[in-house]
C-alpha positions in Angstrom: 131.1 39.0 100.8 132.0 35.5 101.4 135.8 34.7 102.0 136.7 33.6 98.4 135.2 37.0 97.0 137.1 38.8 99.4 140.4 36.7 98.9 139.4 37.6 95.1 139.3 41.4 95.4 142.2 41.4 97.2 144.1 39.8 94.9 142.8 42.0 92.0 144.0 45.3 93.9 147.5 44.2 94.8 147.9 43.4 91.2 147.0 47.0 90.5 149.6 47.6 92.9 152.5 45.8 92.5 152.3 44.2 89.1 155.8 42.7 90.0 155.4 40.2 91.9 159.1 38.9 93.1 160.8 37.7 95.4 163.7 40.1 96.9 165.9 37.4 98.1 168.9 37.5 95.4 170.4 34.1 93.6 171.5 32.9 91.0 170.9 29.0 91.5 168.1 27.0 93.0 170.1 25.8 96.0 170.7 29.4 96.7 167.3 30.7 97.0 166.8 27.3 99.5 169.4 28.9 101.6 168.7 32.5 101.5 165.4 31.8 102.3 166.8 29.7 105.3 169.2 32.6 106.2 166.6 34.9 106.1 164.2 33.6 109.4 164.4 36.3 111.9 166.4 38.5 109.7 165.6 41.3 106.7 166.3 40.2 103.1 168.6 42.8 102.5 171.0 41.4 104.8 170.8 38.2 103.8 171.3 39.6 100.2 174.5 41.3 101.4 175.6 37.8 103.5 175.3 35.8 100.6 177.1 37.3 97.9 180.2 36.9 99.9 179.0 33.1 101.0 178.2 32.4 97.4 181.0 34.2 96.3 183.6 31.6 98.4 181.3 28.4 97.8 180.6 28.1 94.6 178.7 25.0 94.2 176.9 22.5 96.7 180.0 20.5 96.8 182.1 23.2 98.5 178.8 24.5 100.9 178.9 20.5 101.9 183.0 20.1 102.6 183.1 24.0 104.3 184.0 24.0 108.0 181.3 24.9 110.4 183.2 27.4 111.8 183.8 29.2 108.2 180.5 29.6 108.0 179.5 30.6 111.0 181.9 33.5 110.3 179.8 34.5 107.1 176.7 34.1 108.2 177.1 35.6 111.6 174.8 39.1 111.1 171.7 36.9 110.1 171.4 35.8 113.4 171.0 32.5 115.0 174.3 32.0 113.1 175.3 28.8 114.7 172.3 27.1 113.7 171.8 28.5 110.6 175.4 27.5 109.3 175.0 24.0 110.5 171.9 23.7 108.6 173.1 24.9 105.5 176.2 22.4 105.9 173.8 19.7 106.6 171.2 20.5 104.0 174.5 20.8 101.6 175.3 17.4 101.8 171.8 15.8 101.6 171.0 17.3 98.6 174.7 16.0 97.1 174.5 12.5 98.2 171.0 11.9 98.5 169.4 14.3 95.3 172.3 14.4 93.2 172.4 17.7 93.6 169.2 18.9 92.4 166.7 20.4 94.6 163.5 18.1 94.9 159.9 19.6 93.5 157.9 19.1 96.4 157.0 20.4 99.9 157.2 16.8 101.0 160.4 16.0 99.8 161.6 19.7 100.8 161.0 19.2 104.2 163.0 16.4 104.8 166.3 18.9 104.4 167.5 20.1 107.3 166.0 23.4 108.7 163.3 23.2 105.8 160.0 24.2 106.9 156.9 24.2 105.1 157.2 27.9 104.4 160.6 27.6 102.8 159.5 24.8 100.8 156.4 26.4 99.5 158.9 29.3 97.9 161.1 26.9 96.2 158.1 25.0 95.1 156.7 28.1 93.9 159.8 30.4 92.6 162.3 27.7 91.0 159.5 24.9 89.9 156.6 27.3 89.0 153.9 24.8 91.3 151.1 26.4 93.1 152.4 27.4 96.3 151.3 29.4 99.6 154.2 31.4 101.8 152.9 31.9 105.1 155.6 34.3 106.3 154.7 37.1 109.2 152.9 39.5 106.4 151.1 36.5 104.9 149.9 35.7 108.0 149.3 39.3 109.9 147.5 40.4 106.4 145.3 37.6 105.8 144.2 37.9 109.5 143.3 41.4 108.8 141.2 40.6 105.7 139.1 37.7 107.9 140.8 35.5 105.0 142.0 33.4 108.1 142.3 32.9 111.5 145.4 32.3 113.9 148.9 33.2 113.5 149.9 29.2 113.3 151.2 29.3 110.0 150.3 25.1 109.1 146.7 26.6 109.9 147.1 29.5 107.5 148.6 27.5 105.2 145.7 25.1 105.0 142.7 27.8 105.2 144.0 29.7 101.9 144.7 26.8 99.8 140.8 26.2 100.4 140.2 29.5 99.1 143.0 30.9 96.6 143.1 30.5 93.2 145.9 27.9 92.8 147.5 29.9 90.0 147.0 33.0 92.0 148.4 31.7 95.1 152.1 32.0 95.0 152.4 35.5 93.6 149.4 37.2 96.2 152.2 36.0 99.0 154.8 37.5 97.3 152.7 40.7 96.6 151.7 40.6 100.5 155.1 41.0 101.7 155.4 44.3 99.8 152.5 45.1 100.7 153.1 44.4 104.4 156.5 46.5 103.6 154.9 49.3 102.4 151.7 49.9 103.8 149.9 47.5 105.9 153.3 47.2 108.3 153.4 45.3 111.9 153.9 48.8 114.0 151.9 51.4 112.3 150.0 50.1 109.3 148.5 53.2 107.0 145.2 52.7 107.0 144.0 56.0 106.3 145.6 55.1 102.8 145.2 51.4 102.3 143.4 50.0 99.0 142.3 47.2 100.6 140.8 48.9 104.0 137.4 48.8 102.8 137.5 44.8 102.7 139.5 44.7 105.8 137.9 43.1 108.6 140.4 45.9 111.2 140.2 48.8 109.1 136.5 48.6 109.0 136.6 48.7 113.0 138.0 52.0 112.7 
């Protein structure tokens, strides 16, 4: 089974699966999911969920996230972690997008990236969620999983990122990284994966070792 047969199958199962492929960062707004996604490195999506309905309940629009006081913020966005940082970023990133987009959140990884704290990986979600583009997430279960499968190799996620565009179905591709993180949730997680019950061990590169 070559790679793109395997990357096929596994596709085809976690449909079966999870036929609901979403993301479970909440918003309302395109901005917002920019910034819950940025809130949301090192740090589980139900927190940021929780954070940001009081820091989108006080700032209401880009405007008022890109006049806020750092230290406001901070305050908010302290039990995300790295809350310095991340409040900085989100002031920053505010403002860009007001003077520099207008206000509308560009279409493109390329364009994405030039935010501040915008990675590729951030990008690719907004690219994919808001705009509807082919798009590839390599997050920690995106990454661990595909590994597993001997869909790529390396945890460098620019690497990952590169190998499965050459063998995803574009169409395909944003939804299987949203379905991997549940399934990384749910089954194939980072301290005791259940492989004794895991659709996909049979085309598992590990699970066949075992």
């Amino acid at each position: 089974m070559t790679k793109k047969q395997r990357a096929l199958e596994a596709i085809r199962r976690l449909e079966e699966r999870y036929p609901d492929a979403i993301c479970s960062l909440v918003y309302e707004r395109p901005y917002e999911l920019l910034i819950s996604t940025r809130l949301a490195a090192q740090c589980t999506d139900a927190r940021v969920n929780i954070v940001t309905e009081e820091l989108f309940g006080r700032y209401t629009s880009l405007e008022a996230l890109a006049e806020a006081k750092l230290e406001d913020i901070e305050a908010i966005v302290k039990p995300c972690g790295l809350f310095h940082t991340k409040a900085k970023d989100i002031i920053a990133m505010s403002k860009m997008l007001v003077e520099v987009y207008g206000g509308v959140l560009p279409d493109t990884v390329e364009e994405l990236t030039k935010l501040p704290g915008i990675g590729r990986k951030t990008a690719n979600l907004v690219v994919g969620d808001i705009y509807g583009k082919p798009a590839v997430v390599t997050d920690t279960h995106c990454i661990r999983i595909c590994g597993k499968l001997g869909l790529t190799e390396g945890k460098d996620p620019y690497k990952v990122e590169m190998a499965l565009w050459k063998i995803l179905p574009h169409e395909k591709s944003n939804d299987f990284c949203h379905r991997l993180v549940l399934f990384g949730r749910d089954v194939c997680t980072a301290r005791s994966p259940k492989c004794g019950e895991c659709p996909l061990r049979d085309i598992c590169v590990t699970g066949r070792e075992k």
